[in-house]
N, C-alpha and C positions, 0 to 999 in steps of 0.2 A: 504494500500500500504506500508506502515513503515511496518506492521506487518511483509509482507512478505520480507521486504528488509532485515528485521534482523534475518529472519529466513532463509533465505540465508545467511548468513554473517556466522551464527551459522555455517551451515555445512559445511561451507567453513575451518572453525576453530576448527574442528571437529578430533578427533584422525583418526576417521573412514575413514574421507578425505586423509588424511596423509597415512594414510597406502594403501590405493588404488593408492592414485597421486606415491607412492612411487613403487607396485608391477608393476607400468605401465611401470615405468623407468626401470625395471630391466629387463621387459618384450623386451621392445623398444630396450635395449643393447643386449641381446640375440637372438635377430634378425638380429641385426647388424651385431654382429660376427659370424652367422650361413650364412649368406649372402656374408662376405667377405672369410669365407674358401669354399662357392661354388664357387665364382668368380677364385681363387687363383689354387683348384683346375682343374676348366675348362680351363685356360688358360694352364696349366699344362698338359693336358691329351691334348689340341688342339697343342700344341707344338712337340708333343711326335708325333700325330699322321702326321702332317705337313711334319716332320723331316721324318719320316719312307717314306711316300711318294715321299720326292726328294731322300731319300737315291741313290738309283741306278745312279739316274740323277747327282747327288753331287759327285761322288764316282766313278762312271763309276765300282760300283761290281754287282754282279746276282741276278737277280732278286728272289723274293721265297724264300729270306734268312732269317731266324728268326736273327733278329737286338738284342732284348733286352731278357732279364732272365726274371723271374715269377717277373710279375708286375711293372719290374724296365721301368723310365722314363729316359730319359736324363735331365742333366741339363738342366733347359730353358735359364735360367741368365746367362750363362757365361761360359767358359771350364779352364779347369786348365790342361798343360800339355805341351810338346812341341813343335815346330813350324817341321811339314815335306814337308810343301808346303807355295812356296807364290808368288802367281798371284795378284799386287796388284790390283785394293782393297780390295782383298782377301787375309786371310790367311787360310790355313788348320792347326788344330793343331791335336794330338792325345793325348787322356788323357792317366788315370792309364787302364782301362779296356779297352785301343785300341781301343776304338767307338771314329772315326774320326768327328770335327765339323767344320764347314766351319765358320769363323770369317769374316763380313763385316767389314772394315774402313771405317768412313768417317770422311767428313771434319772437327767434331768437334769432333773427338775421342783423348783422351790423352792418348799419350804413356810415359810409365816412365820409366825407370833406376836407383833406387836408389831414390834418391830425385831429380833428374834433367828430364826437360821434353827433351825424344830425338823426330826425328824426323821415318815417317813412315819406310822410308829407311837404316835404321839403324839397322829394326832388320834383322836378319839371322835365315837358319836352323837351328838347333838343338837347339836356345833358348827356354829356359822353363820360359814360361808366365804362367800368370792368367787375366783370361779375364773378366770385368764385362762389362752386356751388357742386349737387350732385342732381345725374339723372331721376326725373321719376317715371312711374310709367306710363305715363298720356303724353311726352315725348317736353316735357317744360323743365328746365333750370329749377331746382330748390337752393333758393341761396344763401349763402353759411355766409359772403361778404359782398357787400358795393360798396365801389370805392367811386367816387367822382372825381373824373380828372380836370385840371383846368383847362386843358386844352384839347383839340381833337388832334392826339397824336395815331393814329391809324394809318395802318401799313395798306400799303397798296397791294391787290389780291394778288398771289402768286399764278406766272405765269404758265404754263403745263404744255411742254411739247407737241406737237401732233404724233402720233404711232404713223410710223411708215407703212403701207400696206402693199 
């Protein structure tokens, strides 16, 4: 019984050990991360698809419209753009590429100005916000922040190659 304890012990203490206990962890982390970009991405693409769904309903525009370019998602997190609508607890904002997103408030969302938290009432048309937030499932922003920027710093829409055919 000693025999076999210490010969346990041995390969426990074993290079050979080590380097197996060791390919296991790498193994264990690369699943991990292959796991959290499936996650990342389906939430992504259920967003996308969600969004397209209430489109007409959110929007009141026609139905049969192709919404997005080759492959492009909307943001899920949050819209950057400005305010052309506001039913509260809703905002409508429109980003840089015009695809309108419908923003929930609620009662634990913080809105800022600068460094001061304002109140919901206080924003207007034509402010240009950025919004952080998570999808829900009628395809609208829940927002966790708006921030009101002073100016309308918005990037110009990215331009997308044509596919050669």
């Amino acid at each position: 019984m000693k025999k076999i304890c210490e010969d346990i012990k041995k390969a426990f203490e074993g290079k050979i050990f080590g380097r197996i206990l060791g390919g296991l962890v790498i193994a264990i982390i690369i699943l991990l991360i292959f796991s959290a970009g499936i996650t990342v991405g389906f939430h992504k693409a259920s967003f996308g698809r969600v969004w397209g769904e209430n489109y007409e309903r959110n929007f009141g525009m026609m139905p049969n419209r192709q919404m997005f370019g080759r492959d492009n998602f909307p943001n899920a997190g949050g819209a950057v753009g400005k305010i052309i609508k506001i039913e509260l607890p809703t905002i409508i904002v429109q980003d840089k590429n015009n695809i309108e997103k419908v923003v929930l408030i609620k009662e634990n969302t913080s809105i800022q100005k600068a460094k001061e938290n304002i109140a919901v009432n206080d924003l207007k048309i034509d402010d240009f916000i950025v919004v952080i937030g998570n999808p829900n499932e009628q395809g609208q922003v829940e927002a966790k922040l708006i921030r009101i920027m002073p100016l309308d710093i918005s990037i110009p829409p990215l331009s997308v190659p044509a596919r050669k055919r």
